[in-house]
C-alpha positions as CSV (number, residue, x, y, z in Angstrom):
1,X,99.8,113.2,81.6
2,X,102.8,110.7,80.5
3,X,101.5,107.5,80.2
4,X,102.3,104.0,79.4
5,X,98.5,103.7,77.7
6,X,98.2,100.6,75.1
7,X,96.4,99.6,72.3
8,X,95.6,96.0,72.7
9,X,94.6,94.7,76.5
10,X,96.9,91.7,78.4
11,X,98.0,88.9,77.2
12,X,95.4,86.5,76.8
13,X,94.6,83.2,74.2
14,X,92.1,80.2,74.8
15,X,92.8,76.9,73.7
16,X,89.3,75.9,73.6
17,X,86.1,76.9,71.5
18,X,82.5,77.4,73.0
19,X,80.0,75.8,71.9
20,X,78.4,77.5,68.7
21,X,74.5,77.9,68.1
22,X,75.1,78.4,64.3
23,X,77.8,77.3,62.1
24,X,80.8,79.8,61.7
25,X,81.0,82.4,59.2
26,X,84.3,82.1,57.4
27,X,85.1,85.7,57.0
28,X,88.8,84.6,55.3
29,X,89.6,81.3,54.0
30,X,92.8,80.0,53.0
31,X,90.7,78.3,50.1
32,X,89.4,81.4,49.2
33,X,91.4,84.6,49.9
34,X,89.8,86.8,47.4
35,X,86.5,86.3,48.8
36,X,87.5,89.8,51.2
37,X,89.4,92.8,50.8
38,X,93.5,93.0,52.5
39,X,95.1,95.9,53.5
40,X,98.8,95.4,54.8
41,X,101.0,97.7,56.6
42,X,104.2,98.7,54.9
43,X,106.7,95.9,55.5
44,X,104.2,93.6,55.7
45,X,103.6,90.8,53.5
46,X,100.8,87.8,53.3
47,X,100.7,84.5,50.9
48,X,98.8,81.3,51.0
49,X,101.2,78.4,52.0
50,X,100.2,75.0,52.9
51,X,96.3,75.8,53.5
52,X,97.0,78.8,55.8
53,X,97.9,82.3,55.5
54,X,102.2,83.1,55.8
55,X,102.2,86.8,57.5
56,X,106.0,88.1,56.9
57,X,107.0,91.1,58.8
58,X,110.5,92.8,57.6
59,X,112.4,93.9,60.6
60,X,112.4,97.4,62.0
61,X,108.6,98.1,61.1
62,X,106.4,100.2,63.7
63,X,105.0,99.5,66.7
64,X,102.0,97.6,65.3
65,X,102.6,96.1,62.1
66,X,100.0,94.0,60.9
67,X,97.0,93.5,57.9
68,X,93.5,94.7,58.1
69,X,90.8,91.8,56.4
70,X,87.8,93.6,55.0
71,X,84.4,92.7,53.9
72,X,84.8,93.7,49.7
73,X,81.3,95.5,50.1
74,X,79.8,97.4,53.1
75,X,80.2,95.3,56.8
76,X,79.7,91.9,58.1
77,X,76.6,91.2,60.1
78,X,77.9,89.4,62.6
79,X,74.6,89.8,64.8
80,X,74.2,85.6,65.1
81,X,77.7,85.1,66.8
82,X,79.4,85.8,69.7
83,X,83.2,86.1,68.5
84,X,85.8,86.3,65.9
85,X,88.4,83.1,66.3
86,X,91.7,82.5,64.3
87,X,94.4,79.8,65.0
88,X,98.2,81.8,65.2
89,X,101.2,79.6,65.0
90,X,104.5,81.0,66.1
91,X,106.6,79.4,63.0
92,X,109.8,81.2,64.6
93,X,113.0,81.1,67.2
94,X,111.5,84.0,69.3
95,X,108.3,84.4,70.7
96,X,105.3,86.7,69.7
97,X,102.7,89.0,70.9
98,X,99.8,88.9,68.4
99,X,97.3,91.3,68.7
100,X,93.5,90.9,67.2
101,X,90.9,93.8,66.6
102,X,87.5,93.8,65.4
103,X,86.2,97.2,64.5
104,X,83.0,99.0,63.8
105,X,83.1,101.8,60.3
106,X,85.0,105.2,61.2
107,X,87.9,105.8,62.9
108,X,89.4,103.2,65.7
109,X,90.3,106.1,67.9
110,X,86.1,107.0,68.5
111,X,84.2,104.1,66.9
112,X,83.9,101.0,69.4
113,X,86.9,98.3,68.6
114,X,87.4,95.1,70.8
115,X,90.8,94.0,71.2
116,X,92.8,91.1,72.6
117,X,96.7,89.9,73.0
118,X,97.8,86.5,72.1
119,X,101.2,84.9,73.4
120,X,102.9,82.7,71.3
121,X,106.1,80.5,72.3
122,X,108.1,79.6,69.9
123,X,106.7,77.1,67.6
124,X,103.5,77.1,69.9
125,X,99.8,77.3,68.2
126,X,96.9,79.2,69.8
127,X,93.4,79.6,69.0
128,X,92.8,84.2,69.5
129,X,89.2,84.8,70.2
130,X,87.9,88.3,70.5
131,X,84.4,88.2,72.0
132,X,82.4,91.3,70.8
133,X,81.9,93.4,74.0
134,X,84.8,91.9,75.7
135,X,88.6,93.3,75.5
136,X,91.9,94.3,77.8
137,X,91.5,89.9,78.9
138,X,87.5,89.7,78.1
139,X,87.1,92.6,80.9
140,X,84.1,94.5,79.9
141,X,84.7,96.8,77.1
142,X,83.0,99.3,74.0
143,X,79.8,98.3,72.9
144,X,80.7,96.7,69.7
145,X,77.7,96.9,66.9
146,X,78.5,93.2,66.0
147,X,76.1,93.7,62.9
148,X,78.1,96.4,61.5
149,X,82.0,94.9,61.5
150,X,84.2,96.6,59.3
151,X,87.5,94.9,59.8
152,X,89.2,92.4,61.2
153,X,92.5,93.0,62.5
154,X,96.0,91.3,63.4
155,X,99.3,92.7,64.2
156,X,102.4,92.0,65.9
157,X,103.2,94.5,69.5
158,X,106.1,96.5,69.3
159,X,109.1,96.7,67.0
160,X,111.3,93.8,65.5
161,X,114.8,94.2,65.0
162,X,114.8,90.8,62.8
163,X,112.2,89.6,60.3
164,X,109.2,87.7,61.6
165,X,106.6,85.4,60.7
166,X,103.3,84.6,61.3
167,X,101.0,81.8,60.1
168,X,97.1,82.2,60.1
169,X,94.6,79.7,59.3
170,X,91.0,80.7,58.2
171,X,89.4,83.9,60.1
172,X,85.6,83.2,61.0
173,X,82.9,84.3,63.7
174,X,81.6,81.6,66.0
175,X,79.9,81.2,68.8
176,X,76.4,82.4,70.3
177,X,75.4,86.3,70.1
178,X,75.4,87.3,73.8
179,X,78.4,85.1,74.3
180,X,79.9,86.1,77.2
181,X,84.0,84.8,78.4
182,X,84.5,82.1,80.4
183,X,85.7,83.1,83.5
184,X,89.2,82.6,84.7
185,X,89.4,82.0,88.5
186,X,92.6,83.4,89.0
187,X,91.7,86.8,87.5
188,X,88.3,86.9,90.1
189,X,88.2,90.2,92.4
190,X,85.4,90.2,95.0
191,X,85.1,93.4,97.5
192,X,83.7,91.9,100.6
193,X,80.8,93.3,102.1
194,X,81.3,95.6,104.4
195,X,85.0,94.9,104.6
196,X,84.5,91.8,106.4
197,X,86.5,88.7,105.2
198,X,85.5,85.5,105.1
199,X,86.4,81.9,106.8
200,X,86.6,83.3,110.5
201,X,86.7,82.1,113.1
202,X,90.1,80.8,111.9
203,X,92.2,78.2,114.0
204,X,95.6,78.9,113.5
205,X,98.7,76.0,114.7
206,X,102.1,76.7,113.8
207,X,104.8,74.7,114.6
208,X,107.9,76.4,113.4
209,X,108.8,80.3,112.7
210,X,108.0,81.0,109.5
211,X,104.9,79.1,109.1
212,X,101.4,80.9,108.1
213,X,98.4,79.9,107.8
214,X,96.6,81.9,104.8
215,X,93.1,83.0,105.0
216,X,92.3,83.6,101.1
217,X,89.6,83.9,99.0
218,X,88.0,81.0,97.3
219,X,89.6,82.5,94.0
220,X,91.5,85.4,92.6
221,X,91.4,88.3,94.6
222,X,90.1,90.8,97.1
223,X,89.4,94.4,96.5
224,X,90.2,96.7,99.4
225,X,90.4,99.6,98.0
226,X,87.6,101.3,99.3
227,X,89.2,100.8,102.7
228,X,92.3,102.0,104.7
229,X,93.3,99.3,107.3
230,X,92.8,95.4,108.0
231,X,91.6,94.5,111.7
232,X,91.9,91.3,112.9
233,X,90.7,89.7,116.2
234,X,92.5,87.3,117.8
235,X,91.8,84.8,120.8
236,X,95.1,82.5,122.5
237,X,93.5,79.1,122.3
238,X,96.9,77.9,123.3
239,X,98.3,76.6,126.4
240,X,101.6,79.0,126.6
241,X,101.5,82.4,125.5
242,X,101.8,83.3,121.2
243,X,103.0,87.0,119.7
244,X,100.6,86.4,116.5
245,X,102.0,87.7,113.2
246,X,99.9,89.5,110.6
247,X,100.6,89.7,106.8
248,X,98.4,91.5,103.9
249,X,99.5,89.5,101.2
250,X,99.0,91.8,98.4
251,X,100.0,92.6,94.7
252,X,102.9,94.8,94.6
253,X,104.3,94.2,98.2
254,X,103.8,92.3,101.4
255,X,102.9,94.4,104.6
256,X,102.6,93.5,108.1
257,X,101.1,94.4,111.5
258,X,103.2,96.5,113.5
259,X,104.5,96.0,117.6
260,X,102.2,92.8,118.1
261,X,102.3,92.3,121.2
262,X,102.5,88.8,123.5
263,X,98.9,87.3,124.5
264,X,98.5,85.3,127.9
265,X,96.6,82.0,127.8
266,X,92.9,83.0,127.1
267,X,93.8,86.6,126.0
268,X,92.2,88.6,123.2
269,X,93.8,91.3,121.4
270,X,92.5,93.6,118.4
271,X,95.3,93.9,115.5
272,X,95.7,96.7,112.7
273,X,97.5,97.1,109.7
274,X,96.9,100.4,108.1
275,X,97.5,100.8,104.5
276,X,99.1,103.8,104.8
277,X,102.8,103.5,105.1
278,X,105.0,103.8,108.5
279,X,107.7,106.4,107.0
280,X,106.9,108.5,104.1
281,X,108.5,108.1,100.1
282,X,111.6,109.4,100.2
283,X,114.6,110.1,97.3
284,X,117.4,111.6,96.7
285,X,119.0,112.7,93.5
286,X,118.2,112.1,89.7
287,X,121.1,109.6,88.6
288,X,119.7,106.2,87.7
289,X,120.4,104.4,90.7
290,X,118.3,106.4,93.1
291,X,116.9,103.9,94.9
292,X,113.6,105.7,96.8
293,X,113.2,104.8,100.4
294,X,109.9,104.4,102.7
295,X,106.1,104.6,100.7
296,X,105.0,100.9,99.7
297,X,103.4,99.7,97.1
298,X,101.5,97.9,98.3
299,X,98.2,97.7,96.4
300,X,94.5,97.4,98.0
301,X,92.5,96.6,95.2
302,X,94.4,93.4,94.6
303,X,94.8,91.2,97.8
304,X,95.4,87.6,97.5
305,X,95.4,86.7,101.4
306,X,95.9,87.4,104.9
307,X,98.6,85.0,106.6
308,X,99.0,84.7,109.9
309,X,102.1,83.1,112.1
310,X,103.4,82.9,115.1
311,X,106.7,84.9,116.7
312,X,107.4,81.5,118.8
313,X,107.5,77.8,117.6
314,X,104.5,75.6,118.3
315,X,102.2,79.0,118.3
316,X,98.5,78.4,118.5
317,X,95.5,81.2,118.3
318,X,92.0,81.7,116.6
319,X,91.3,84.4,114.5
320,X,87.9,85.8,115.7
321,X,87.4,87.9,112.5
322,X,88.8,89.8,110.4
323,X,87.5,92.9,108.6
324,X,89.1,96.2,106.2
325,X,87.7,99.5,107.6
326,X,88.1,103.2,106.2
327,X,89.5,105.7,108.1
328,X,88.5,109.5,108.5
329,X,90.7,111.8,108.8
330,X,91.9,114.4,111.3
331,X,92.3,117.3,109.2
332,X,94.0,120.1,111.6
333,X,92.5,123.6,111.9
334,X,95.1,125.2,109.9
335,X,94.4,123.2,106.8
336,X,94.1,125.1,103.7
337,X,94.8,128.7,105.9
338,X,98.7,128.2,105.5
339,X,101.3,126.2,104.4
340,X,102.6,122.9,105.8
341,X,105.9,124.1,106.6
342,X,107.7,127.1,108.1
343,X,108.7,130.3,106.7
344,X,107.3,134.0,105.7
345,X,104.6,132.4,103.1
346,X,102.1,135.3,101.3
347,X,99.1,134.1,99.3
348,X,98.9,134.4,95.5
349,X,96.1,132.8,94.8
350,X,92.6,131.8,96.0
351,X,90.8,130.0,94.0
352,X,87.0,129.0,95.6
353,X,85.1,128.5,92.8
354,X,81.9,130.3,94.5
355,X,81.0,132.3,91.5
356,X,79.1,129.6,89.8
357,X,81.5,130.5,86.4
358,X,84.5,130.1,85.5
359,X,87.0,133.2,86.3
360,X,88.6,133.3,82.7
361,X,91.8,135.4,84.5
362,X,92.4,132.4,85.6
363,X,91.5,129.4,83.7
364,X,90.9,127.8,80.0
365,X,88.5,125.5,79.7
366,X,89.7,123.5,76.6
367,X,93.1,121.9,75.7
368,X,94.4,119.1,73.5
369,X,93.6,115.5,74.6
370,X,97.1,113.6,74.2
371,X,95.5,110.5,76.3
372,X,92.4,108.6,76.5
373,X,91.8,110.4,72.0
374,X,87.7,109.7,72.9
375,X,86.9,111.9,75.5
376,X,86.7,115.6,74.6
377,X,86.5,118.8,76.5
378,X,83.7,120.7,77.0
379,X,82.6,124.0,79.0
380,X,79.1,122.6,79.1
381,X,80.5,120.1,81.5
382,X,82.1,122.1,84.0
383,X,79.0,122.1,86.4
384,X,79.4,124.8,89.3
385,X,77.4,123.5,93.0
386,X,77.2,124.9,96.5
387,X,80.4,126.6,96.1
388,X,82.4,124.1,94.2
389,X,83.4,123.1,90.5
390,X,82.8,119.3,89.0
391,X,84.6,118.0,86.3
392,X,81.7,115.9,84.7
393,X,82.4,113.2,83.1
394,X,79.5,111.1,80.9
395,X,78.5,109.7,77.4
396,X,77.7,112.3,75.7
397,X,79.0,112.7,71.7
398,X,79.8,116.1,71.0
399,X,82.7,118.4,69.4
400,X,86.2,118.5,70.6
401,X,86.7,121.7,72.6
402,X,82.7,123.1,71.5
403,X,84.7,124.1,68.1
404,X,82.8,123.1,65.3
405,X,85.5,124.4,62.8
406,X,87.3,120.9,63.8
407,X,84.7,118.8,62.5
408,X,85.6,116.0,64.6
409,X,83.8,114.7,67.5
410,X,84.0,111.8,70.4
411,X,81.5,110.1,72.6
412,X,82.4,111.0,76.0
413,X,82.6,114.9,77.3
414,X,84.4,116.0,80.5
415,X,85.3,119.6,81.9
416,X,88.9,120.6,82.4
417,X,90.5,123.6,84.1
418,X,93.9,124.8,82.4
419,X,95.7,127.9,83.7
420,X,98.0,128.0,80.2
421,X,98.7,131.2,78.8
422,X,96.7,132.8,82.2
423,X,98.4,131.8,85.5
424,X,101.9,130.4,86.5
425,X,104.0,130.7,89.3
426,X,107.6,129.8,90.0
427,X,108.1,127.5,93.5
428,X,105.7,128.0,96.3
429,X,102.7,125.7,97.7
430,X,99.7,124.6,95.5
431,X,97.1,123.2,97.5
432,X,93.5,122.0,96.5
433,X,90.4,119.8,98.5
434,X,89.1,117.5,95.9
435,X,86.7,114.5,95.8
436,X,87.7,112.0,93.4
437,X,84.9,109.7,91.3
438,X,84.2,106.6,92.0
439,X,82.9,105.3,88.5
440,X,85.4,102.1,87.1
441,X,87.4,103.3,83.8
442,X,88.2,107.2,85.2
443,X,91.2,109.1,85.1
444,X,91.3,112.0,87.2
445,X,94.3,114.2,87.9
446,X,95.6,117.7,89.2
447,X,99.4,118.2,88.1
448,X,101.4,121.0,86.3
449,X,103.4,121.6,83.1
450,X,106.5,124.0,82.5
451,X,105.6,127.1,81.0
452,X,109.0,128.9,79.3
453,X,106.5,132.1,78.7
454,X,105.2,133.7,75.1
455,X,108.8,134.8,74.0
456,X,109.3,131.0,73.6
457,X,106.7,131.2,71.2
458,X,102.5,130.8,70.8
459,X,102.7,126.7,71.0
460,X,101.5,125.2,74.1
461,X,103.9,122.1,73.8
462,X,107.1,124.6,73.3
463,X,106.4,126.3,76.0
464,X,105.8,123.3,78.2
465,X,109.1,121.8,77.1
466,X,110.5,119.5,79.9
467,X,114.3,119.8,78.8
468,X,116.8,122.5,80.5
469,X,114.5,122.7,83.7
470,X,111.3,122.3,82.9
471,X,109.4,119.3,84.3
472,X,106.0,117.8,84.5
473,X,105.0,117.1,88.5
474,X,101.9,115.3,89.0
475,X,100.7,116.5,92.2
476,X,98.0,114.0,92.6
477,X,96.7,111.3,89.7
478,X,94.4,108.5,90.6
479,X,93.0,105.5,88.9
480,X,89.6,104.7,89.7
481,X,90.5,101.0,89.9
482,X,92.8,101.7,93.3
483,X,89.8,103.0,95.3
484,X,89.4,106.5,96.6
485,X,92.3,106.4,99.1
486,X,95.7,106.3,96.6
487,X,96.9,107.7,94.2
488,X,100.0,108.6,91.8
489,X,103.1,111.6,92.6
490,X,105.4,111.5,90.2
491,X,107.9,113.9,88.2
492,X,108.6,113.9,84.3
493,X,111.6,115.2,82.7
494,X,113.4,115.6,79.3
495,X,110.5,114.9,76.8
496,X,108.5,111.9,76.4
497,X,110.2,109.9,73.8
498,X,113.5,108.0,74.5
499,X,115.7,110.7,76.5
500,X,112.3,110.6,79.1
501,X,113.1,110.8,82.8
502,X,110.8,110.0,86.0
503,X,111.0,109.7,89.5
504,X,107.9,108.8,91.7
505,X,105.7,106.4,93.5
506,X,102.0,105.1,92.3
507,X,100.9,103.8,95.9
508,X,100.5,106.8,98.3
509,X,97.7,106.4,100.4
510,X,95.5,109.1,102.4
511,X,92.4,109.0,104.3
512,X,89.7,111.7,103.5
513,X,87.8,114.0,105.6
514,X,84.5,113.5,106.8
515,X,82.8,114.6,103.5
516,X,85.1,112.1,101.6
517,X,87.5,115.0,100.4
518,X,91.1,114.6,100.1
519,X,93.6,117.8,100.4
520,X,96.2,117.6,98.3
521,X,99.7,119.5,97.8
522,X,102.9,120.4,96.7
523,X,105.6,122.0,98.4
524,X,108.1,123.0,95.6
525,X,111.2,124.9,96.4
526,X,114.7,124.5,94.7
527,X,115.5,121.0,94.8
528,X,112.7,120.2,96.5
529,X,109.3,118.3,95.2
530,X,107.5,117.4,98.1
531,X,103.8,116.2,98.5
532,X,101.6,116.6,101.6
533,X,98.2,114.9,102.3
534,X,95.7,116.7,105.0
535,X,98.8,118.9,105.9
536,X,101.3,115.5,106.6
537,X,103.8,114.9,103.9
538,X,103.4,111.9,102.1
539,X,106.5,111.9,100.0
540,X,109.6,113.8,99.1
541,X,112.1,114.4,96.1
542,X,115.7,116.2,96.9
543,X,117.5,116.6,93.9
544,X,119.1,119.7,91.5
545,X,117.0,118.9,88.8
546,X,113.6,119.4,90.8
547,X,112.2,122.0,88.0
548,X,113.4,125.3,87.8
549,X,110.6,126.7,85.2
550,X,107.2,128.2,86.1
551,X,104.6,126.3,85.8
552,X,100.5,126.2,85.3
553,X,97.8,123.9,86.5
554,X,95.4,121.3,85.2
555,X,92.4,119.8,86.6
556,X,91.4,116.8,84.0
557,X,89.8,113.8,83.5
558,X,89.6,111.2,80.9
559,X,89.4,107.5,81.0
560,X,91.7,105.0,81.0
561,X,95.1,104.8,82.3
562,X,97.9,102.5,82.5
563,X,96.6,99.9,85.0
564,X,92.8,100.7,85.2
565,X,89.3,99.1,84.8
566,X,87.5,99.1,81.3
567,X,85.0,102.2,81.1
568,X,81.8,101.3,81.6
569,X,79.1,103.3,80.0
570,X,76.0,101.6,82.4
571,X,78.3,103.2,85.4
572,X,78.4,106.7,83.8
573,X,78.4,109.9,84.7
574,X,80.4,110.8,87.6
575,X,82.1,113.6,88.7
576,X,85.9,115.0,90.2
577,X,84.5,117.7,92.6
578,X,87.2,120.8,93.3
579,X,85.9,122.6,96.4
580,X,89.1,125.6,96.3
581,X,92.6,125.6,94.9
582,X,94.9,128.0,97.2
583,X,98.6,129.0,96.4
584,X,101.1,130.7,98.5
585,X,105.1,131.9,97.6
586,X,107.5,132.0,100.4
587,X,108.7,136.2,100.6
588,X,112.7,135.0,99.8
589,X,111.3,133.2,96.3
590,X,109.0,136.1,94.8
């Protein structure tokens, strides 16, 4: 999929060392610089200058410019400490994003590596601290062998279009093995049990519009995301009647009960705010300024409060409780027999994976791995069960795509389902009941690429060119940070470097059936991209450059993503569960 993955987590520094059990190990000294090994990147310079290190960066280097400190024999056993600290001073006019690595031997793309991000202000000193475990703003991360450190890294994010400068003083482990971050309060997410949020009973006195009073957690946030509505009881403790207003105060946007209506004296009332949005995501056209109408985004998994007013002045009323619920959904008969729409539809394909293998008229099970670079794809791990096909994912090392003429090898195996070079179709419906993982860290996903046929040539990516038509449409991709219930449309056009186009919305929410499965599809016709959840359409694109190419099918998952949790090994395996894929063409379109 296109992503907007990245190497080193959010932007995070501490200003403040724990308390060490054992002196530091100075790993480079300003008194000492030869006493390790220094590998810069080209355009990148280092000196000793006033009892620090002087980092000079010319301008237009890469994305990650930076120097690599060594151990001059073997690795640093760093088994009695808990981190790697460096002070970073911003000498310079413009601030800086500093990024810190610690690595273990082999490549950075497969071997553990913990990372963080420090900001610097201009002129402003820091203290980075990477705590081995810990990465992404100390989130859980890889399993560092802290005995066996190879390198220490440091490198500026993105491309400068001036020189810069950076000064370092000495580079040394400290702290207590075990060491575990301190924990920022702002950055806490709690899912409450059962749904049900605490502080009610609530009184709530307003004496103005406009007023709330909030009902937060004691810090951070809350996770909703394994749930699909707030409901919120309400009592008029008053002595004139109130029209109580409900907000879900939320990351991303603000959303709000709907048609409250006016409680008597001494009346109770039950009041919902679904998740899912009123009208679905609409747009129009490809220019720049589209500006998409209906969806939300709104996001679950990050709530900071619940606020509550009153439509009148001087509005007073007690908020019994208040508690997140799922919702099931009610899938109509017709589901998965038809299309959503009207017209003379014939079936192409049906895909119901009863076989217990993998119809190979249909499908490839290996392909290149352009995201996460550690999981790799394996047959073994396509696992077929009462009539449906998992995509497993777990820790397991083995070789990329079962070949061993690669050589090369990653620690994490998954099935995939790729129809390249087998199936395609031009417009029509694509339809498919799936249950999504649940596991933090995983990426699952059913889209399509463009596929310009073998005249074009043998090379997957030529043929999946996204210029002159062609297009990427991800039909449903999900994080498994946002809970079960959303997940990402979107559409991709004109390559992925700087000419890259795309159109869609990464807060679409759906309930599932009663065995947790969502159905998921897309409606393409000319100029049309549309995307329907349990046979109700969720969002819609109208423009002339909806594709125009054929196009084949992926089922994948990897880990990672662009807002998601850290994988977490202790947490593994889990599986995305296809139960059919069905696909229909409309008789004017063959």
């Amino acid at each position: 999929m296109y992503s907007q993955m990245f190497l080193a987590g959010s932007l995070v520094a501490l200003n403040c060392l724990a308390d060490s059990a054992i002196a530091p190990k100075f790993l480079w000294s300003a008194a000492e610089p030869a006493g390790a090994k220094i590998s810069c990147d080209k355009g990148v310079a280092w000196k000793t200058e006033g009892g620090k290190f002087a980092l000079d960066f010319e301008a237009g280097q890469g994305e990650w410019p930076g120097l690599a400190v060594q151990p001059q024999d073997g690795t640093w056993d760093l088994g009695p400490w808990g981190h790697v600290e460096m002070t970073l001073t911003n000498p310079g006019e413009k601030p800086l994003s500093v990024g810190l690595r610690v690595d273990n031997p082999g490549d950075w793309r497969k071997s553990p590596w913990n990372s963080e991000n420090v900001y610097l202000k201009p002129g402003e000193t820091k203290i980075g601290k990477v705590i081995f475990g810990y990465q992404y703003g100390f989130q859980k991360g890889f399993k560092l062998d802290s005995s066996k450190v190879c390198a220490v890294k440091v490198f500026l994010n993105g491309k400068g279009k001036e020189p810069r400068r950076l000064i370092l003083g000495d580079i040394s482990a400290a702290g207590a093995s075990g060491e575990r971050p301190p924990v920022d309060p702002s950055h806490v997410v709690v899912k409450p049990k059962d749904g049900v949020l605490p502080g009610a009973p609530l009184a709530v006195n307003v004496t103005r519009k406009g007023e709330t009073v909030p009902l937060k957690p004691k810090s951070g946030y809350w996770n909703l995301g394994d749930y699909l509505k707030l409901v919120v009881s309400v009592r008029n403790t008053g002595t004139t009647s109130v029209t109580p207003t409900v907000a879900i105060d939320a990351s991303g946007e603000r959303i709000s009960a709907r048609n409250v209506k006016t409680l008597a004296k001494g009346a109770k009332a039950v009041i919902e705010i679904p998740f899912i949005p009123e009208k679905p995501w609409y747009a129009k056209g490809d220019g720049k300024d589209v500006k998409p109408v209906g969806g939300t985004k709104f996001e679950s998994h990050r709530v900071k409060g619940i606020l509550f007013g009153a439509a009148e002045a001087n509005g007073q009323y007690e908020v019994v409780s208040a508690k997140a619920e799922a919702v099931v959904a009610k899938v109509p008969s017709w589901l998965g027999k038809r299309p959503p729409v009207e017209g003379k539809w014939h079936q192409t394909l049906a895909e119901e994976f009863n076989d217990g293998k993998v119809n190979e008229k249909i499908w490839g099970t290996y392909a290149s791995n352009y995201w996460d670079k550690r999981t790799h794809f394996s047959k073994d791990n396509l696992v077929f069960k009462d009539g449906k096909i998992s995509l497993h994912y777990e820790k397991k090392t083995g070789l990329v795509n079962d070949d061993p003429s690669t050589g090369k090898t990653t620690d994490y195996a998954c099935g995939i389902l790729n129809s390249f070079d087998h199936w395609t179709q031009l417009y029509g419906y694509f339809e498919a009941r799936m249950k999504l993982p649940r596991k933090p860290g995983l990426w699952p996903a059913f889209w399509t690429m463009p596929d310009r046929g073998p005249a074009v040539g043998p090379e997957q990516w030529k043929r999946g060119d996204t210029h002159k038509g062609g297009m990427e449409f991800d039909i449903m991709e999900h994080l498994t940070a946002w809970g079960p219930y959303r997940f990402n449309i979107a559409c991709h056009w004109d390559g992925y470097g700087k000419e890259h186009r795309a159109i869609g919305s990464s807060a679409v929410y759906m309930p599932a059936d009663a065995e947790g499965y969502i159905t998921v599809g897309l409606l393409w016709l000319p100029g049309v991209y549309a995307i329907y959840g349990n046979g109700t359409e969720l969002a819609r694109w109208e423009s002339e450059r909806v594709a125009s190419v054929p196009a084949h099918i992926f089922f994948y998952m990897v880990s990672g993503g662009w807002a998601n949790e850290p994988l977490d090994d202790d947490e593994l395996p889990d599986d995305f569960t296809i139960d059919w894929f069905r696909v229909w063409q409309r008789d004017d379109l063959k």
